[in-house]
C-alpha positions as CSV (number, residue, x, y, z in Angstrom):
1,X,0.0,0.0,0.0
2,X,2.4,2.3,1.0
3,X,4.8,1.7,-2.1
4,X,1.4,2.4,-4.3
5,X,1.1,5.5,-2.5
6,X,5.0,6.6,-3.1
7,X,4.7,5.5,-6.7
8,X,1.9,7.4,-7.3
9,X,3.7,10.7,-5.9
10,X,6.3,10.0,-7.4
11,X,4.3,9.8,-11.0
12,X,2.1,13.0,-10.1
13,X,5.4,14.9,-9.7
14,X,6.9,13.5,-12.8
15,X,3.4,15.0,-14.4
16,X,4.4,18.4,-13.2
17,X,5.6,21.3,-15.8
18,X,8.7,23.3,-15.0
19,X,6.7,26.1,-14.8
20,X,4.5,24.8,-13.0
21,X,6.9,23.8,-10.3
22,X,8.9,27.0,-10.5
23,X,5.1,28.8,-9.7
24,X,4.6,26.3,-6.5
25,X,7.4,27.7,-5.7
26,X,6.9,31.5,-6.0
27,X,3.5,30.6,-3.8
28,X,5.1,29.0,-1.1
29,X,7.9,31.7,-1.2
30,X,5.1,34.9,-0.6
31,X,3.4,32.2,1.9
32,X,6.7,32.1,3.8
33,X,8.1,36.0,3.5
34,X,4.8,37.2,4.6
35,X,4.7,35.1,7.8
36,X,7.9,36.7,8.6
37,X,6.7,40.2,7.7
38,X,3.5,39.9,9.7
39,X,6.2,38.2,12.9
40,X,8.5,41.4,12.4
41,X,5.8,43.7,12.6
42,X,3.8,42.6,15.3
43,X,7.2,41.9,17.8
44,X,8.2,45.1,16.6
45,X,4.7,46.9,18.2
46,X,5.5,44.6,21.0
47,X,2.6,42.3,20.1
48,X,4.7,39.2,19.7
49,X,7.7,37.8,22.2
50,X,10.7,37.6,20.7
51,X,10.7,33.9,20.8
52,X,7.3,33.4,18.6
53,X,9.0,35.8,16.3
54,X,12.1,33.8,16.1
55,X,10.6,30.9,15.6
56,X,8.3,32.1,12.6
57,X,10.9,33.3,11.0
58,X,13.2,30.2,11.8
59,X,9.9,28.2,9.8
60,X,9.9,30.8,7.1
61,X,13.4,30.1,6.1
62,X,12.8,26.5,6.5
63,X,10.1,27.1,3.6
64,X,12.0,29.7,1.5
65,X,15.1,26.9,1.8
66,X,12.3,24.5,0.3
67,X,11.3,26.7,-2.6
68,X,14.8,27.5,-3.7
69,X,15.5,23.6,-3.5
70,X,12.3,22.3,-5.3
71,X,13.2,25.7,-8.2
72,X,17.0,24.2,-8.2
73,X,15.8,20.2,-9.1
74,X,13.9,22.0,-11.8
75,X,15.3,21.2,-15.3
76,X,13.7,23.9,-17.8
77,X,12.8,22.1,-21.4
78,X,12.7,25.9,-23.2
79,X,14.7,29.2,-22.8
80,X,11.9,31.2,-22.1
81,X,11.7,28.6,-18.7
82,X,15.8,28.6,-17.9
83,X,14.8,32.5,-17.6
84,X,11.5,32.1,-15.5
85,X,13.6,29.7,-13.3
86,X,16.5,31.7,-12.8
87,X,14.2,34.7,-12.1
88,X,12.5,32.8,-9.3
89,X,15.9,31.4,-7.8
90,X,17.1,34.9,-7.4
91,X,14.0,36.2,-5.8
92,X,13.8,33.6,-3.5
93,X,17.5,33.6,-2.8
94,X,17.2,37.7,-1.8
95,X,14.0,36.5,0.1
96,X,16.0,33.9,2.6
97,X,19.2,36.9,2.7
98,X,16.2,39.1,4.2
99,X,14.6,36.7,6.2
100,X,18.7,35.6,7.8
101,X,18.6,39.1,8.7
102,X,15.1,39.1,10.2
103,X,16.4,35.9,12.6
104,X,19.6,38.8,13.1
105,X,17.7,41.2,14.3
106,X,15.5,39.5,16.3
107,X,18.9,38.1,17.9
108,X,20.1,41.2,18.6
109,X,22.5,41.7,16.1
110,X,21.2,44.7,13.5
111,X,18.3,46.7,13.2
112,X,14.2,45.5,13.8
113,X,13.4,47.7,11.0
114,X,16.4,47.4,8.3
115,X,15.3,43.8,8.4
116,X,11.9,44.6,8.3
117,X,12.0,46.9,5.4
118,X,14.3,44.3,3.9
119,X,11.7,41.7,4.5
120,X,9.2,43.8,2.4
121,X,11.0,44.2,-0.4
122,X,11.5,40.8,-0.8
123,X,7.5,40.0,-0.4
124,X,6.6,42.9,-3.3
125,X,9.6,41.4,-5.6
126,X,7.8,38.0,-5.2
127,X,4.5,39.3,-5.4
128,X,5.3,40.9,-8.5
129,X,6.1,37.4,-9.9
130,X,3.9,36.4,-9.4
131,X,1.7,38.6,-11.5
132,X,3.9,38.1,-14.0
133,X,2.9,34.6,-13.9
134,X,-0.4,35.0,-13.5
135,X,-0.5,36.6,-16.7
């Protein structure tokens, strides 16, 4: 049973387009980022311990970490995909510099809201691929 199961994953992910994969991707990336962006903000009004903060983030990199793996394994079968997959790695890669800074700051070491800003930028780069995806 459980080797029909595995089988079967493994089959439905053979199934999967390279962009398809590369847009899981970009999802689960603004998924993660904005977890850490809405952690930053409210331990920054003092809304969230330190700790809870922490540890979002510490989960948010764990996902970002994911995407950039999953966009890696991804082999592109056109140009116009090598370009959509690089795109994404670099996004994602400047999403997990942001959110190491995030897990910085909230350490003590560098500023709440460099990190935070650098956070954003990193959600409204992703968000704008995904638009561009989307159309």
């Amino acid at each position: 049973m459980a080797a029909t199961a595995l089988l079967s994953i493994v089959a439905l992910t053979a199934c999967t387009s390279p962009t398809a994969r590369v847009d899981d991707a970009v999802d689960q990336s603004i998924a993660a980022i904005a977890s850490a962006r809405i952690a930053l903000d409210l331990q920054g009004d003092g809304r969230m311990f330190t700790t809870t903060a922490s540890a979002t983030v510490t989960d948010a990199r764990r996902e970002l970490i994911g995407a950039s793996r999953s966009v890696a394994e991804t082999d592109a079968t056109t140009a116009a995909e090598a370009d959509h997959r690089d795109e994404t790695q670099a996004a994602v890669t400047d999403a997990i510099v942001a959110v190491d800074s995030a897990a910085d700051a909230l350490a003590g070491v560098g500023d709440l809201d460099t990190a935070l800003r650098e956070v954003e930028h990193a959600e409204s780069v992703l968000r704008d691929l995904a638009k561009e995806d989307a159309s």
